[in-house]
Structures are given as C-alpha cells and as structure tokens.
C-alpha positions in Angstrom: -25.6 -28.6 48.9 -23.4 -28.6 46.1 -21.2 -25.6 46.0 -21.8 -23.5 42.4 -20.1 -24.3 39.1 -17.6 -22.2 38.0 -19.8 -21.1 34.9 -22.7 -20.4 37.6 -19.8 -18.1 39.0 -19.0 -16.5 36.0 -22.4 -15.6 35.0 -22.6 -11.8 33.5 -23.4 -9.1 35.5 -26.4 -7.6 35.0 -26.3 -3.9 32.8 -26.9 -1.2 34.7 -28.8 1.3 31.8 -29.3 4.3 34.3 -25.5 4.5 35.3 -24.6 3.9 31.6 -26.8 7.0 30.4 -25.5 8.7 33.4 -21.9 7.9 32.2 -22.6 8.6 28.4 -24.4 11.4 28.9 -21.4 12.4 31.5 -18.6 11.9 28.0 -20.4 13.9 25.8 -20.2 16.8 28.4 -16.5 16.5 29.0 -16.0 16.5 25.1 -17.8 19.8 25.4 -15.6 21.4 28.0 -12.5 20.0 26.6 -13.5 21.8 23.2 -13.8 24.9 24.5 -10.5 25.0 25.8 -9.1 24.6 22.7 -11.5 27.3 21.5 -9.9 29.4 24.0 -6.3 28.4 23.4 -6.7 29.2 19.6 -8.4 32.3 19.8 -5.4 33.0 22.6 -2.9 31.6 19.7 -4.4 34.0 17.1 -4.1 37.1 19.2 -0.2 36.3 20.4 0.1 36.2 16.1 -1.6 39.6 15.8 0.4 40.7 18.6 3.3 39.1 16.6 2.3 40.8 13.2 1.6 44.3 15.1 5.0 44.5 16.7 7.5 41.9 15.2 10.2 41.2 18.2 11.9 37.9 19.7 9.8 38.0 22.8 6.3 38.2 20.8 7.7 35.5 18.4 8.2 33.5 21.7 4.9 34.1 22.8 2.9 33.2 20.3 5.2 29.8 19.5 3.5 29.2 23.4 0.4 29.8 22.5 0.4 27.3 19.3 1.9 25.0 21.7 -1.1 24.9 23.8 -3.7 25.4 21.3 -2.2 22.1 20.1 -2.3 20.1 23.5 -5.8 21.7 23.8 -7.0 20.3 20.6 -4.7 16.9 20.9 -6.7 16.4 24.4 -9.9 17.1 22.6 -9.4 14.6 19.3 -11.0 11.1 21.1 -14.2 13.5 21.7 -14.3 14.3 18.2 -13.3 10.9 16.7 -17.1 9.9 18.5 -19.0 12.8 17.5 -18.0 12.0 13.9 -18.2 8.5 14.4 -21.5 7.4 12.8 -21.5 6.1 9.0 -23.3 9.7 7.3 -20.8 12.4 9.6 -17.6 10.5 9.0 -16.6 12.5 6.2 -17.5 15.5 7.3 -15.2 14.4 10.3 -12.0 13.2 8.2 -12.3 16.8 6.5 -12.5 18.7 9.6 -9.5 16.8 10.5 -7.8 17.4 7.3 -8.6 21.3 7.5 -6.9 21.4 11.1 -4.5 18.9 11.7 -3.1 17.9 8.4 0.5 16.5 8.7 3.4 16.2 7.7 3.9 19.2 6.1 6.1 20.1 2.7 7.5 23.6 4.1 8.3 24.8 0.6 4.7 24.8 0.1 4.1 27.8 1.8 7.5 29.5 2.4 11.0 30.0 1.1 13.5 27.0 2.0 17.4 26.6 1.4 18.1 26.4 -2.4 15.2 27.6 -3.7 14.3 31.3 -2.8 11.0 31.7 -4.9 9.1 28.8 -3.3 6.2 28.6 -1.6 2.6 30.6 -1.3 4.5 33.9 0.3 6.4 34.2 -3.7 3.5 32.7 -5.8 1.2 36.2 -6.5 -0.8 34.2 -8.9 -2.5 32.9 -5.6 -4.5 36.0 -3.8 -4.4 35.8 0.0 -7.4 34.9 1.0 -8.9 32.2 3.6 -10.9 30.6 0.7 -7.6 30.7 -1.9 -6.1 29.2 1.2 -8.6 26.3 1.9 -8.4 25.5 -2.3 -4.7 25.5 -1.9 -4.6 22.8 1.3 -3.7 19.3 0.4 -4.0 20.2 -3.7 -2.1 17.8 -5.3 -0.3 16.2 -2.6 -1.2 15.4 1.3 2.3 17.2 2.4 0.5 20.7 0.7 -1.0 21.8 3.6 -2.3 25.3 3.7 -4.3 25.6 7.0 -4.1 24.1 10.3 -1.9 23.7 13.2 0.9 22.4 11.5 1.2 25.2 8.3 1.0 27.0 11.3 4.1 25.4 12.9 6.1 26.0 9.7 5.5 29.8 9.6 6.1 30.6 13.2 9.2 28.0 13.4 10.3 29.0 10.1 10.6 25.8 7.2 14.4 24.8 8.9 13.5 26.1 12.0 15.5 29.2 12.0 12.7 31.8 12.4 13.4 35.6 13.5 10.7 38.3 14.2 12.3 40.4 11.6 11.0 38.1 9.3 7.4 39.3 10.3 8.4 43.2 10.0 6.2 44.7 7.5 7.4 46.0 4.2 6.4 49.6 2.6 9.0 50.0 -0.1 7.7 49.5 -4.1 4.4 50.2 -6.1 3.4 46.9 -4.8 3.9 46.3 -1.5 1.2 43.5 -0.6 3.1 41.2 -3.4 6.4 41.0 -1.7 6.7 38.0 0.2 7.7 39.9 3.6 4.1 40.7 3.5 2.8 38.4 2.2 4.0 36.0 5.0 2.6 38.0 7.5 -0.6 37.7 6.3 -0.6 33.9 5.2 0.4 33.8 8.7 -2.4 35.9 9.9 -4.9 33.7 8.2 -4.1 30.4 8.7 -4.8 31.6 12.3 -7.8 32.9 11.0 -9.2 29.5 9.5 -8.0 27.7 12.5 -10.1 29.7 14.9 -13.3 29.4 12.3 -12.8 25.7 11.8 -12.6 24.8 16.1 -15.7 27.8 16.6 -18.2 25.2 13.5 -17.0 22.3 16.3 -18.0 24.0 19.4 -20.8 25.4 18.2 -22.4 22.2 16.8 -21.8 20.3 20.0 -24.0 21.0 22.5 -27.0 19.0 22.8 -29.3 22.1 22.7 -28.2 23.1 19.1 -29.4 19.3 17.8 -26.7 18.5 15.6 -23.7 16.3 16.3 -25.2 15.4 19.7 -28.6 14.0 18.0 -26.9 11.1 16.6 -25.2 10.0 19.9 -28.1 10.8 22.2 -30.4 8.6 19.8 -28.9 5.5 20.7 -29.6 3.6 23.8 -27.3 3.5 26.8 -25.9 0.2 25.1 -25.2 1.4 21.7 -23.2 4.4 23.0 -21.1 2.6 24.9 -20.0 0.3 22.7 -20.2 3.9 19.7 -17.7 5.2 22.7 -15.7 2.1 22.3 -14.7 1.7 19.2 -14.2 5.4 18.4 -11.8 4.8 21.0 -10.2 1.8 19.7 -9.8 3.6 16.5 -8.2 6.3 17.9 -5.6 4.7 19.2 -5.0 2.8 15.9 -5.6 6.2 13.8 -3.9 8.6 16.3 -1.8 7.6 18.8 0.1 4.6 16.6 0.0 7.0 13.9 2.3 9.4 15.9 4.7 6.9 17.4 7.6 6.2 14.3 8.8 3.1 13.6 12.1 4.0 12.2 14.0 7.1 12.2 12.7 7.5 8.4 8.9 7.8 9.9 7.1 10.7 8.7 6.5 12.8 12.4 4.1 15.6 13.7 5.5 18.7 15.2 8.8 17.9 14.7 9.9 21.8 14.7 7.4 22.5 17.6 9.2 19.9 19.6 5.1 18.6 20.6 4.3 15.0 19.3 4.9 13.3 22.7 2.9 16.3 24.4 0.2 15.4 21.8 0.7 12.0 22.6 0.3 12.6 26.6 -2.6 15.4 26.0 -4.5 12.3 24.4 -3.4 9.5 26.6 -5.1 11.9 29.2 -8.5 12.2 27.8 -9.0 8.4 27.3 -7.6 7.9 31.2 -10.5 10.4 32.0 -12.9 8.3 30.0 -12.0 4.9 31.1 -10.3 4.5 34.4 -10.9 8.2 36.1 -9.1 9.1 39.1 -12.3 9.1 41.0 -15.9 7.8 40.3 -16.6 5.0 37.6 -15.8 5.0 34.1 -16.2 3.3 31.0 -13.8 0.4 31.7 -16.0 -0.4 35.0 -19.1 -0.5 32.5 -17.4 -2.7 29.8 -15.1 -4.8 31.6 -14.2 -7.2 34.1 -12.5 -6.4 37.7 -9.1 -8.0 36.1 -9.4 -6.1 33.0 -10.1 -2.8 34.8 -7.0 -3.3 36.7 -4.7 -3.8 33.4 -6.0 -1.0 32.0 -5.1 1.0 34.8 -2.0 -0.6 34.9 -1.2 -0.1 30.9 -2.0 3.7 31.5 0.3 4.1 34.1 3.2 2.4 32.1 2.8 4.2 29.0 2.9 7.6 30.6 5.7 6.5 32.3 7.5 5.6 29.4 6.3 8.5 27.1 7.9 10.7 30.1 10.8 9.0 29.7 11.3 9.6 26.1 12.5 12.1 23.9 10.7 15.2 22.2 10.2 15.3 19.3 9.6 11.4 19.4 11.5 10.4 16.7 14.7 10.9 19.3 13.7 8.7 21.3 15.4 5.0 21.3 13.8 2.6 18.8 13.6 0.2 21.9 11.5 2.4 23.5 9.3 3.3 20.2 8.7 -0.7 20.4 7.4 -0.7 23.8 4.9 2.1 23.5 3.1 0.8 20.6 3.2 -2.8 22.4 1.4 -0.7 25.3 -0.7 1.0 23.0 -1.9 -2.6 21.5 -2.5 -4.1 24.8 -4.2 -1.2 25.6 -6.6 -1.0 22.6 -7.4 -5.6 23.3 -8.4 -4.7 26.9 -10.7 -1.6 25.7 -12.5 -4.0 22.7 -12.1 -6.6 25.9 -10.5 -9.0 24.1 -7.4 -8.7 25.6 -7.8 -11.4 28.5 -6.0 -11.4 31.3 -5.0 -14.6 33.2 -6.9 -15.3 36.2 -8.7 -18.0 37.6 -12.1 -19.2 36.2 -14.1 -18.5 39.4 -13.1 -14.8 39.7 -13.9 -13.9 36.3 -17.2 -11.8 36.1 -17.8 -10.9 32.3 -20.1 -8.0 31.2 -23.2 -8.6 29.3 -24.4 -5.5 27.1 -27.8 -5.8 25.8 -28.0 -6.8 21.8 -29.3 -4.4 19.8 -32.9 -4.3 19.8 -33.4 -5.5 23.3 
C-alpha cells in the first residue's frame, strides 16, 4: 500500500458550522459586554466631571482625569466589536460618524479653549455660539478635522487643559457682571459638562442597538451563515488593525498622535490588542484563529500577540516617545499579524503537516 500523497495529506479540514455559530454567536456577546463597560466607565467619567464642576479642587480634577482615562481603555477595548457591527456596506456610515462624534483626533485645542498668544480663542470666548449639545455637534469637525467639539479627545483638552497645564480653579464658577453665563470661566465649565453629556448619549444609541433582542445592528450579523460571519469577523478585524492600531503607532516624531496630553495611546493600543487576543487565540477554549487557520498559523499568531504586548510594554507613553526602532517593529508585528488573520501570511513548515481550512463558498 502506497503511503498518501502529500496533497492527500493536506486535504482541508472539514467546517465545523455548529461550533462556528457557537463561536460567532459567542463574539457578538462579548462585544455586548465589552460595550457596557464603557457605558459604565463614561457615565462614571461624566459624574467625576459634575463632581468636578460642583466643587472645583485638585483632587476632583484628578479624579475625573481617571475616569476619562478608563472610559477610554473601556471604549478602545470595545472599537474591533464596533468596527463589525458597522461593517456591512448600508451601516458603514452610520459607523464612520459614530466614530467621528466620539473619538475624533487629533485635536486643534484653540478650537474650544484659550491657548498661549491668543487669549480670545476657542468656543469658551466665541458667545455667537450658544452652549448647547446640538450647537456643539454642528460645531465638531466644521471646517477642519482638527475642530472637534465632542468626544473623548475635546474631552482630553478641557480636563488637561490645551498645553497641559490645567488647575481646578479654572473650573470655579463665576457670578460677577450682568452676564455671567458669557464669560468664558463659565462657559468652560459647561462646554465641559456637555461634551460629557454627548459622550454618554452617543455610547447609550450603541448599547442600546446591540443586543439581538432589539433587531438592529445584530440583524445584519445574525443573517449570515456561520461562514459569512466569520470571514464578516475577519476582515473587520483586518481593517482594524490597518484603520486603528497602525493609525496610532507614528512613524516619525512629526506623526499626528492620540492622547498625547492624557498620556493613553499605548493603553489604547494594549486595551485593543486585548480584545482581538480574546477573539482569536483566547486563553482558554477555541477561537477564531482555530476556525480559520492552520495549527502553524494558530501558533504565530499566538506568538505575534505575545511579542507585540511585550514590546508595547516596553515602550514609551505617549507613543510618540518611544524609539523610532521600536515604532518599526510594532507596525512590522502588527503586519504580520493582520497576513496570518487574512491567512495569507504562511508560515514555513513542511508540506505534510500543513492542514488548510476550507470555508464554505457563498451559497453553499
């Protein structure tokens, strides 16, 4: 008997639909939880800055520049989730605008505040603009995409102040003159208060369109077959790390970066890393790499996960401290990364142990 060829021994494994809508169904859950603990954290952030507003003092200031700090890992962790809910053709603008709303960066700080040289800039001296959430929501990204009005990073610039030099006592409310509300102590306070506001509105839309029972995001995802979410799961994924995570490494120390007063784009970095771990190669039970992989592809994945959070650890934050050298590697992690998730990537082995995945075609 003639021992088997090695294409006999390479033939594709056979697809396993009841674990794949087991595992899909298994993603969309976790994108659920993961959102509402960044509901939680920015409801938390939005109290700390009406605890802030209420009683301007150093230690309030502190607290709520922790709270946007882990509203921000919260929502970071939660952004591969949300790049597949809003990954099919007729929701992708609606995604991109959510996006925009909430995580718009960099940001021009003379938008919204005074800065060094030019005391009558920014939304807290302009009283042709009311205070309002919808003024504030007209105002974001206007003319330019550094205007940002709303979100976690306008957010950033009023609690860290536009060079970073923030005191409570810039928060202590104003009584004096006919028109208190116009003078930009107050008004700063309450741009402050609602960009917290729209922040809190625009994360409680996302959670409560999630869940499979209110048939709206979910309907799209849970419409396709095992197969077809997969691979939906896939390359929201793969554009994620190309949209995101590449996005936030700089490749010189001219590269626009986020959170660069917050001291949080490696944490951002790290909080995402951590969700597409989860997804793909989870400490325990299968995941999507075990689905759409081989054994040798699984265990570069693994491997490229490992190294990058190693390497991220090692680095500085903000990232744009951190040694070019090092910049270079992460991004070639990052790459190698997103060829073994499209399974491209191949890793060198021999013929005989190769076991490739067969998905069913569309249709089938």
């Amino acid at each position: 008997m003639e021992p088997p060829s090695a294409a006999q021994q390479a033939a594709p494994r056979a697809f396993d639909e009841q674990a794949a809508e087991e595992l899909t169904q298994a993603v969309w859950q976790a994108g659920q939880a993961q959102l509402i603990d960044a509901q939680a954290a920015v409801e938390a952030l939005e109290r700390a800055v009406a605890t802030l507003l209420d009683q301007p003092s150093e230690d309030h200031l502190e607290a709520a520049k922790l709270a946007w700090l882990d509203a921000h890992r919260e929502f970071t962790g939660a952004l591969p989730y949300i790049e597949l809910a809003f990954a099919p053709a007729e929701l992708r603008n609606q995604g991109r605008q959510l996006l925009l709303a909430l995580d718009s960066w960099p940001v021009q700080p003379g938008y919204l505040d005074t800065v060094p040289g030019y005391s009558d800039s920014g939304i807290v001296n302009d009283t042709t603009i009311e205070l309002t959430l919808a003024n504030l929501r007209k105002q974001h990204r206007l003319t330019a995409h550094e205007e940002a009005s709303t979100g976690f990073h306008a957010m950033e610039i009023m609690l860290w102040g536009p060079t970073s030099e923030r005191t409570a006592e810039q928060f202590s409310q104003v009584s004096e003159g006919e028109k208190p509300e116009a003078l930009a102590a107050n008004r700063r306070r309450e741009l402050t208060r609602l960009i917290g506001r729209g922040m809190a509105e625009d994360v409680d839309g996302l959670v409560r369109r999630w869940p499979t029972a209110a048939n709206d995001l979910s309907r799209h995802f849970l419409a396709l077959s095992p197969a077809a979410r997969l691979q939906q799961i896939r390359v929201a994924h793969t554009r994620l790390l190309d949209e995101e995570l590449l996005r936030r490494l700089p490749e010189s120390s001219e590269s626009d970066v986020e959170s660069g007063r917050a001291a949080d784009s490696k944490q951002a970095l790290l909080a995402m890393l951590s969700t597409l771990q989860s997804n793909w190669v989870p400490a325990e039970g299968a995941g999507l790499a075990e689905m759409l992989l081989d054994r040798h592809q699984v265990s570069a994945l693994t491997q490229t996960f490992t190294e990058l959070e190693a390497l991220l650890l090692k680095m500085e934050d903000p990232v744009e401290l951190a040694e070019l050298e090092q910049l270079a590697q992460a991004r070639e992690l990052l790459e190698r990364m997103a060829g073994l998730m499209t399974g491209t990537a191949q890793v060198p082995v021999a013929a005989e142990d190769m076991t490739p995945v067969a998905l069913p075609l569309p249709g089938e």
